[in-house]
N, C-alpha and C positions, 0 to 999 in steps of 0.2 A: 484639376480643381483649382479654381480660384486663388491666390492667394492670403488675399484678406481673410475669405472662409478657413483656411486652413489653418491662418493664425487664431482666429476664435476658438477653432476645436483646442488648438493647443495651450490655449490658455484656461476650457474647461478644467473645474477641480475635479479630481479622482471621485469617483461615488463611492462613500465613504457605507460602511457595514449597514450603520444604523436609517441610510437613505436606501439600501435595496430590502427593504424589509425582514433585516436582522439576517441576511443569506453572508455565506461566506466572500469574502474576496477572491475574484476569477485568478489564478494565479499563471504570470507569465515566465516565469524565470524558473529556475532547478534550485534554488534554495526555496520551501515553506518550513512558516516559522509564526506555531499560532499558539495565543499567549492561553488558549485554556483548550478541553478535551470538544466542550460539546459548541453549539450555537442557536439562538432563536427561544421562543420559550418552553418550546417542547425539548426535553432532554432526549441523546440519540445513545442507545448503551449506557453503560452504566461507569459511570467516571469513579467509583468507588473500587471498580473490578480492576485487579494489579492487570497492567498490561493490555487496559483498552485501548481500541485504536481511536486518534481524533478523526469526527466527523468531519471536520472540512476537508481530509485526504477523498472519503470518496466522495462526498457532491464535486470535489473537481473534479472525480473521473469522471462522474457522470454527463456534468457539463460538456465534457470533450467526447466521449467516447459512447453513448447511448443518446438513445431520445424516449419520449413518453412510449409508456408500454412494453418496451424491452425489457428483458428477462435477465436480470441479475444477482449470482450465485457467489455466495460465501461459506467456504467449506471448513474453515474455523470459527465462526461467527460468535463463539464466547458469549459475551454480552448483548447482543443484538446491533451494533451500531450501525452497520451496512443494513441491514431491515429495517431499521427507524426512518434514516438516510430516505432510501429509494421510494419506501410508500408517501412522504411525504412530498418526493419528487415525484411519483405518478411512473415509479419503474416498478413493474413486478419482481420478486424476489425470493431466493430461496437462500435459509441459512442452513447450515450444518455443524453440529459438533459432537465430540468425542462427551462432552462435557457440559450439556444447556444451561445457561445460565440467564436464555431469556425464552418468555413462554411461544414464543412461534421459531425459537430456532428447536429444530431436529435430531434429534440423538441420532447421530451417525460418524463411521471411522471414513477420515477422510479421501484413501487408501479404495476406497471403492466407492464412487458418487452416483446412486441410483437415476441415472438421468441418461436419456438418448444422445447419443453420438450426433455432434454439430449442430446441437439444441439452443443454447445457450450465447448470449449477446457480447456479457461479461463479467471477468471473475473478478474477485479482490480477494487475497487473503493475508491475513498478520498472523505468519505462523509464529511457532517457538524458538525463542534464538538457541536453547541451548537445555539442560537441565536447571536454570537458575533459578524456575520457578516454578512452583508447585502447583496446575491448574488442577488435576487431578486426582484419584485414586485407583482410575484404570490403568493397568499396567498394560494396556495398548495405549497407553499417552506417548506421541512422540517427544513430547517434553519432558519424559523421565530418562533420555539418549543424550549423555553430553554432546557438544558442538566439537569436540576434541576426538570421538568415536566416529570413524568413517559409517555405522550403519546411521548415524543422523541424518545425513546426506543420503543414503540409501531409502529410507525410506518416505523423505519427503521429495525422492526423483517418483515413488509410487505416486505423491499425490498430485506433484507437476505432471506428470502420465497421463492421470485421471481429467485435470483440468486439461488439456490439450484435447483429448480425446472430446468431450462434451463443448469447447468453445467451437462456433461456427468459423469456418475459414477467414479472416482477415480481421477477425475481433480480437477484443484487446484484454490483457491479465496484468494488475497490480498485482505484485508482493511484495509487503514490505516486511522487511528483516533487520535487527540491527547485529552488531558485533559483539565478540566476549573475548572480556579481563580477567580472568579467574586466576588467583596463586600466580600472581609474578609472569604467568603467559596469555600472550594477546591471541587469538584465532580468528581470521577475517572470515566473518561466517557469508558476511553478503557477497565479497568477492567470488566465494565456495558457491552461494547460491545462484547467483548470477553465471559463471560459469555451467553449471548443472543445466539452467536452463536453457543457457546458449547452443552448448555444443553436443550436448547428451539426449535434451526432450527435441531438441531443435526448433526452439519458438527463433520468431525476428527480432531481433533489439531494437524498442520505440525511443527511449532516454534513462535517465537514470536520475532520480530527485531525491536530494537531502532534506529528510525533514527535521528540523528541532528537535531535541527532547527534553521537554520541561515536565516538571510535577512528576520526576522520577525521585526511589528513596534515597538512590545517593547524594541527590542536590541539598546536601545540606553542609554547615559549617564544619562538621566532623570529618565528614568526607573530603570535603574541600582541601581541609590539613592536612587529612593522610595521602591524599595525592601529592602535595606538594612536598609533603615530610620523605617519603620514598620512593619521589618523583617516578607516577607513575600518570597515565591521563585518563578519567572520567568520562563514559561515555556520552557525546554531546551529540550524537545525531543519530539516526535511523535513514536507513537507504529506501526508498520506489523502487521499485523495479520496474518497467515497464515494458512490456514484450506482445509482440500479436502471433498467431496462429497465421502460417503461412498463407495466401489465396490464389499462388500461382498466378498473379498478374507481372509483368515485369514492369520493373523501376521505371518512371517515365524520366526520359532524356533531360541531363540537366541543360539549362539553358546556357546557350551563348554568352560568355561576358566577355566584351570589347575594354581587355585592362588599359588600353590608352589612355583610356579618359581617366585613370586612375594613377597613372605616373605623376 
């Protein structure tokens, strides 16, 4: 390419939110960090529900990882946000919960996802980090199982099982999970989940993204003191996980680099 041409492009400004017709920003880095839950005029889930997930997490998966038509499942779907998300992108979609709290997601325990084997494009799901909050009154809610109790892990290895079994070979699964502070002890839930899925479901490691967490209860001045006061830390981010379902292709050959040129 030219080089004049390529000064032009680089001098292009960023396409700013409000120029792509209120869609999120394509995001290229492993920190996202979005200043509110939903985006556009249609609301995606419900930003009043403790513990919705933000819609710009999955339209970026979508963007990367699906195209129109493809068939994408949320087997915690709470709120609806991943169903908002995808029909408005033209992805077909299925939500599920222990718990509906929107009118097209499905009453269902995630533990068993009534869907054929190698169905499915791609998952997302924003499980429970822990017992911290109260989604339910089914005492099949995995979120009545602290993060400090190894059957937490156990039976969300059933749900990772589930999504494995129903993802098509080489497709792709977000989970995002954050970590717990509770009484003076930290538990790294995402390290525990992340692990789970590596070495135990046996998915492939895609990346691992930091997302912000703002518009949580403890962001406030009270809180702020009492970490500082018994110096403790606040949680300030929630992990991606990102993982694919094996396809038995092998790694293509990395290319040749001639480090000469780089002494």
């Amino acid at each position: 390419m030219p080089k004049e041409i390529k000064d032009k492009i680089n001098q292009q400004p960023l396409i700013s939110q409000e120029q792509e017709n209120d869609k999120p920003p394509f995001e290229t880095t492993t920190l996202w960090d979005y200043p509110k839950q939903s985006y556009g005029k249609k609301p995606k889930g419900n930003n009043k529900f403790q513990g919705v997930t933000p819609a710009f997490i999955i339209w970026n998966m979508l963007q990367r990882y699906t195209k129109p038509g493809d068939l994408v499942v949320d087997p915690m779907a709470s709120s609806g946000t991943a169903i908002d998300v995808c029909e408005e992108e033209g992805r077909k979609v299925i939500g599920y919960d222990i718990n509906p709290q929107h009118p097209k997601v499905i009453k269902n325990d995630s533990r068993k996802i009534p869907l054929a084997d190698n169905s499915v494009d791609m998952v997302f799901i924003d499980s429970p980090y822990g017992d911290n909050v109260n989604y339910s009154d089914d005492p099949a809610d995995i979120g009545k199982i602290s993060a400090e109790d190894p059957r937490f892990y156990e039976e969300l290895e059933k749900v990772a099982k589930e999504i494995y079994r129903i993802l098509k070979p080489g497709k792709v699964m977000g989970w995002l999970i954050g970590d717990q502070w509770v009484k003076r002890k930290f538990t790294p839930v995402g390290f525990k989940i992340y692990q789970m899925l590596v070495d135990d479901v046996k998915f492939e490691p895609i990346d691992l993204i930091c997302v912000v967490r703002r518009n949580q209860s403890s962001n406030t001045r009270l809180w702020h003191y009492r970490a500082q006061k018994f110096n403790f830390f606040l949680r300030g981010f929630k992990y991606l996980i990102l993982v694919k379902k094996p396809d038995g292709k092998k790694m293509e050959r990395p290319l040749k680099v001639d480090w000469k040129k780089y002494k």
